[in-house]
C-alpha positions, 0 to 999 in steps of 0.5 A, a space after each residue: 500500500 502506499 504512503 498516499 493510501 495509509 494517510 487516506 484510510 488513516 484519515 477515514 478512520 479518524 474521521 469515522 471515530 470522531 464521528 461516532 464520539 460525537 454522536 456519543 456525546 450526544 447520547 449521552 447528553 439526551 439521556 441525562 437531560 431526561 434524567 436517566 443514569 446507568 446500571 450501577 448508579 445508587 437506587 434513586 440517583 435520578 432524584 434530588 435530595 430532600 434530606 437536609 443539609 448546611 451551607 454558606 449562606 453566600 454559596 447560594 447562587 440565586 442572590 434573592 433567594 438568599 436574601 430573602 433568607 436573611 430577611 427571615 423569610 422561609 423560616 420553616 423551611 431554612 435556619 441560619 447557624 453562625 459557625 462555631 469555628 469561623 464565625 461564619 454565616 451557614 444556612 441549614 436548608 430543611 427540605 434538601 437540595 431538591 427544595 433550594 433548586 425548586 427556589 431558584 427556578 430550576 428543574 427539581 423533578 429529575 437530576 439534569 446536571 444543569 445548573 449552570 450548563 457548563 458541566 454538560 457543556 464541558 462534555 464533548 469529544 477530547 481525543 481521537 488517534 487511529 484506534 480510538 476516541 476519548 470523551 470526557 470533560 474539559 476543565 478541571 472542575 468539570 472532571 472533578 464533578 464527573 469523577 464525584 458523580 460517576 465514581 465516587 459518589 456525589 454529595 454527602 450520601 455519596 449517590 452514583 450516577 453513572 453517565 459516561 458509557 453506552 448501552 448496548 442499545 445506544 451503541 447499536 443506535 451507533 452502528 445503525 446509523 454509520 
């Protein structure tokens, strides 16, 4: 074979594996936003806490809502808690993470990873060499939420929610339309 033919056929390949990682990504990206982990994720991982948790005051990202919380509004369902330690301003949110995003106007229904939609953003396809394609995150806040959600356990339940990987389903999905 010549060296013209090896760079053609090297160059399809890539082409055909960077074609496939993005339909991937895709995929992948559908299936979160309709809220739908893989086998091996925590039973529930699909839904947001309603257990109770503490926080800075300041981390909450929707100003209002924090403030109203200062002005002591939602008072049977926050309470605010000076640390100890530092002095510190906390929030304890009563009703859970599920109760927070339902005040700031987000989807409380189904885990999306879309608060910001930076992290489903991030995901897209990294590398492609000749045998081979990578999907992951970019950034490194990204990759550490990603390794938290899909390894380690996210929040303080630690619940999995595995995303990055196909069935067999989606990868004949795949192959179908190739």
């Amino acid at each position: 074979m010549s060296t013209t033919e090896e760079i053609i056929k090297e160059i399809i390949g890539k082409s055909l594996l960077l074609k496939i990682g993005q339909r991937s990504v895709v995929i992948i990206k559908k299936r979160v936003a309709d809220g739908i982990f893989l086998e091996g994720s925590t039973p529930g991982a699909e839904k947001y806490s309603t257990k109770p948790f503490a926080m800075p005051i300041g981390a909450i990202k929707k100003k209002k809502l924090m403030m109203d919380i200062l002005k002591g509004k939602h008072t049977d369902d926050t309470q605010l808690i000076t640390s100890k330690k530092t002095g510190h301003l906390w929030v304890i949110i009563k009703k859970g993470y599920r109760w927070l995003r339902e005040q700031s106007g987000k989807n409380f229904n189904k885990v999306d990873f879309t608060w910001t939609r930076e992290f489903m953003r991030s995901l897209q396809v990294l590398k492609v060499n000749k045998t081979e394609v990578e999907i992951g995150h970019r950034g490194e806040r990204n990759k550490q939420l990603a390794k938290w959600h899909n390894v380690m356990g996210a929040g303080k339940s630690k619940k999995i929610r595995k995303y990055l990987a196909l069935t067999d389903k989606e990868l004949q999905q795949i192959a179908e339309k190739l």
